[in-house]
N, C-alpha and C positions, 0 to 999 in steps of 0.2 A: 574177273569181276562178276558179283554175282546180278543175274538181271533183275529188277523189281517187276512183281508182280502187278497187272493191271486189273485196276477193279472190275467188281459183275457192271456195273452201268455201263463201263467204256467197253469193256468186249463184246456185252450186247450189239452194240453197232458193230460190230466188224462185219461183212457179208457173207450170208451164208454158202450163194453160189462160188466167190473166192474160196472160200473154205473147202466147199468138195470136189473144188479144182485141187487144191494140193495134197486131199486125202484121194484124190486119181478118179473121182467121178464126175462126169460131164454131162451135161443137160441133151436129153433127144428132142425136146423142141421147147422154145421160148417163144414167147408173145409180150404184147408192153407190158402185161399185169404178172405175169408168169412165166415160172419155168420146169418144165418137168424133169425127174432123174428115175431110171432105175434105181430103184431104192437102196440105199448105203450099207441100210441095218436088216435085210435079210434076200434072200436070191428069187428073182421075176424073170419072165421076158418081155412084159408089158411095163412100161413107165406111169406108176403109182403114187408117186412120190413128189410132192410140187411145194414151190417153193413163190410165196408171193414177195414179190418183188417192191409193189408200194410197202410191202410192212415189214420186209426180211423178217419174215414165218416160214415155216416150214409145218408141210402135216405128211403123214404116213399113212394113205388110205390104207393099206394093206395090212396094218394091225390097230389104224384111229388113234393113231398118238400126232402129236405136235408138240412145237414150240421155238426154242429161240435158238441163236448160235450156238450157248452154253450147252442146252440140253442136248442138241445134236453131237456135239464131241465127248458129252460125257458117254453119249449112249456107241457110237463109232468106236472111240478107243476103250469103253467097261473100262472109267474111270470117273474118280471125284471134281468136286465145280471147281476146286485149289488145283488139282492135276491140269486141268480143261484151264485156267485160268496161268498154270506157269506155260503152257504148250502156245497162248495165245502170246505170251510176253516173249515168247522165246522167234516165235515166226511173227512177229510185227512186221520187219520190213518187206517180207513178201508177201503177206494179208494186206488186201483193201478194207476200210473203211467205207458201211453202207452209202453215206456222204456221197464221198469221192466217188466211191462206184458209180452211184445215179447223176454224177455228174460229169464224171465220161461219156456216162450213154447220151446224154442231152448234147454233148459239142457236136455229135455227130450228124444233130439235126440241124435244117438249114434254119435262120432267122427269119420270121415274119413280121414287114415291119409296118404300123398302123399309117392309114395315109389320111382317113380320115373314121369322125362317129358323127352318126347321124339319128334321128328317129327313127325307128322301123318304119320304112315303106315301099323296099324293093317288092314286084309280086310275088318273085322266087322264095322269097323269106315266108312273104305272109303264105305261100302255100305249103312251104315247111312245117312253120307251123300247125298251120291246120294239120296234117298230117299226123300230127302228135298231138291232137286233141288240145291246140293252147290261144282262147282268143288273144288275137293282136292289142288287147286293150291291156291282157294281163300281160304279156310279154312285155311293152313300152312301158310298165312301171317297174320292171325289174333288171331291164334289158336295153342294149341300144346295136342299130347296125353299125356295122363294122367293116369299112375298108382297106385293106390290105395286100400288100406286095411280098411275095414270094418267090424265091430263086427269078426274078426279074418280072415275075406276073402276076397281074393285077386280082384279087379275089373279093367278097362280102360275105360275110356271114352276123348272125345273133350273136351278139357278145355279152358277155356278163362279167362286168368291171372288178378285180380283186382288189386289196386292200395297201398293195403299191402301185396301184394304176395299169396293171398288166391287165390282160385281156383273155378268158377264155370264149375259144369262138367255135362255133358248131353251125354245118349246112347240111344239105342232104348228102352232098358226097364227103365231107369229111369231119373231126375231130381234131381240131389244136390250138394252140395261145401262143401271146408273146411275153415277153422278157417285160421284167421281172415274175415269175411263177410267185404265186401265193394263191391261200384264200381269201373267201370272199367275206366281208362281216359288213351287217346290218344295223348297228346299235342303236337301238329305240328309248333305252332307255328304261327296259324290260326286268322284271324278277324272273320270267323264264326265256331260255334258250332252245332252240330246233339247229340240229345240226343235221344237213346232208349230205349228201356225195357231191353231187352235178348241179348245172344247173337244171336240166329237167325236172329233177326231183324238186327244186326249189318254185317252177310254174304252178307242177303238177300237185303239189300239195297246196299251190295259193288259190286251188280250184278245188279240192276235194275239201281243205277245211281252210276256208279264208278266215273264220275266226281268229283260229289259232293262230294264222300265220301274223295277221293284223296286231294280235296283243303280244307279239315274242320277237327277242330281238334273232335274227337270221346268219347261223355259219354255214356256209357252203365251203362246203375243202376243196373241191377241185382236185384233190391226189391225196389219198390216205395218206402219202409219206410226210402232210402235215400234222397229223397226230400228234404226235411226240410238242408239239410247238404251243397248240389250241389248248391241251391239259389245263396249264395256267389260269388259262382265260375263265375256262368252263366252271373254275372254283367259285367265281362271282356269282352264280346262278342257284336262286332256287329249285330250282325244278331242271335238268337235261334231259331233253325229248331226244331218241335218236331215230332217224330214218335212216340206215344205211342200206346198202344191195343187200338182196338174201344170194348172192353169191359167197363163195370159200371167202375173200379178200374180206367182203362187208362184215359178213358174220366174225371174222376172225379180228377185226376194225371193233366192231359193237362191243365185243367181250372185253376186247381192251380198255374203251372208255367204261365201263358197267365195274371194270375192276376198279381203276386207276378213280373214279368219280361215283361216290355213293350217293348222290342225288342225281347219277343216271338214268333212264328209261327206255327201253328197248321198243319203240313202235311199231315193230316194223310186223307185228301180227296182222295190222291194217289191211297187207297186202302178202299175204298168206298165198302159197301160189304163184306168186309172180313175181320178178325177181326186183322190179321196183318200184316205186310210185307210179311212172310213165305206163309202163305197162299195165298197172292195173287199172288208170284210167282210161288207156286205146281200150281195154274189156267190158270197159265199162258201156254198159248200153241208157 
């Protein structure tokens, strides 16, 4: 029986790292955003070749190419998107699904579960804050503390509420959220939209231009891999501002919204330099 061919949209998600597990290349070091490989499509000893993980992208420092699943097998096996496209039909049951993939690697974290939300008024916080240049007056309008239990032990951090009630939470010693993950949205009521990374970015810009931030309604993604999700939303907007990182992920994040929404806007020359908002306000004298 002959198999059907799966479309470009659905083999898009298939994951890249699964992928160059079964064409026999495996990553020399990973990180939560990233994964490096000796590159597929020509001979290193150094690992060139990285693969981001919120966006399953893939780029080729070593000759400055990138792109998606598709394009990586077309370029691997010097083949067509229909070739790349029966090879993905034909290995379905041993390919993951970007999805599934990123939701392996999450069971493996332990649960964080909220005990209570309160105002910001621990000192540790309010010196956190300071720390990152962010008065306590701007935080408690975007922000609330946040107590929580992990692997049996008691923690607090700044949280900032997402749009199922879940929680991302950040302190000086760490980075993480609870159940359910999503982003953050703000809806004022606005003709334009500010879409950021983090929350930092979302303080840090309510201090560099409170204007803007005042008259627009507010997406904070919390994890590129909501991308694909926000598109929809972003169509209702006259105007899309984008702040993301000037890192690989952000940049490679930005182009996608700037393609996918032609009343996008790439902000992030604001902070030319540096890799985010936050940072360019700690420089800021």
């Amino acid at each position: 029986m002959k198999t059907k061919r799966i479309s470009c949209e659905r083999a898009r998600s298939i994951c890249i790292v699964k992928t160059l597990e079964k064409f026999g290349h495996f990553p020399s070091r990973t990180s939560e955003k990233e994964a490096w490989f000796l590159s597929p499509l020509r001979s290193e000893t150094q690992a060139s070749f990285k693969v981001s993980l919120p966006l399953n992208r893939w780029y080729d420092f070593g000759i400055g190419r990138g792109g998606n699943v598709i394009d990586l097998v077309c370029l691997i096996s010097n083949c067509s998107v229909i070739d790349a496209l029966s090879y993905f039909s034909n290995e379905l049951p041993v390919l993951s699904y970007y999805g599934n993939y990123q939701s392996r690697e999450r069971k493996t974290k332990p649960k964080n579960k909220v005990l209570g939300v309160k105002t910001i008024e621990h000192p540790l916080l309010k010196k956190y804050l300071i720390s990152r240049k962010i008065p306590i007056s701007v935080a408690r309008t975007y922000c609330r503390e946040i107590w929580y239990k992990c692997n049996e032990r008691k923690f607090f951090a700044v949280g900032l509420e997402n749009k199922l009630h879940g929680w991302e939470l950040r302190n000086l010693y760490s980075k993480s959220s609870t159940s359910p993950k999503s982003y953050s949205y703000r809806k004022k009521g606005k003709q334009h939209i500010i879409v950021l990374e983090g929350m930092f970015d979302l303080l840090s810009l309510a201090i560099i231009s409170p204007a803007e931030v005042k008259n627009s309604d507010l997406l904070i993604l919390n994890s590129l891999s909501f991308i694909p999700e926000i598109l929809p939303l972003l169509e209702n907007y006259v105007t899309i501002n984008l702040y993301l990182d000037r890192d690989f992920s952000g940049i490679e994040a930005t182009g996608n919204i700037l393609r996918s929404c032609s009343r996008s806007i790439d902000r992030s020359s604001i902070y030319t330099g540096f890799k985010d908002l936050n940072e360019k306000l700690l420089n800021t004298k």
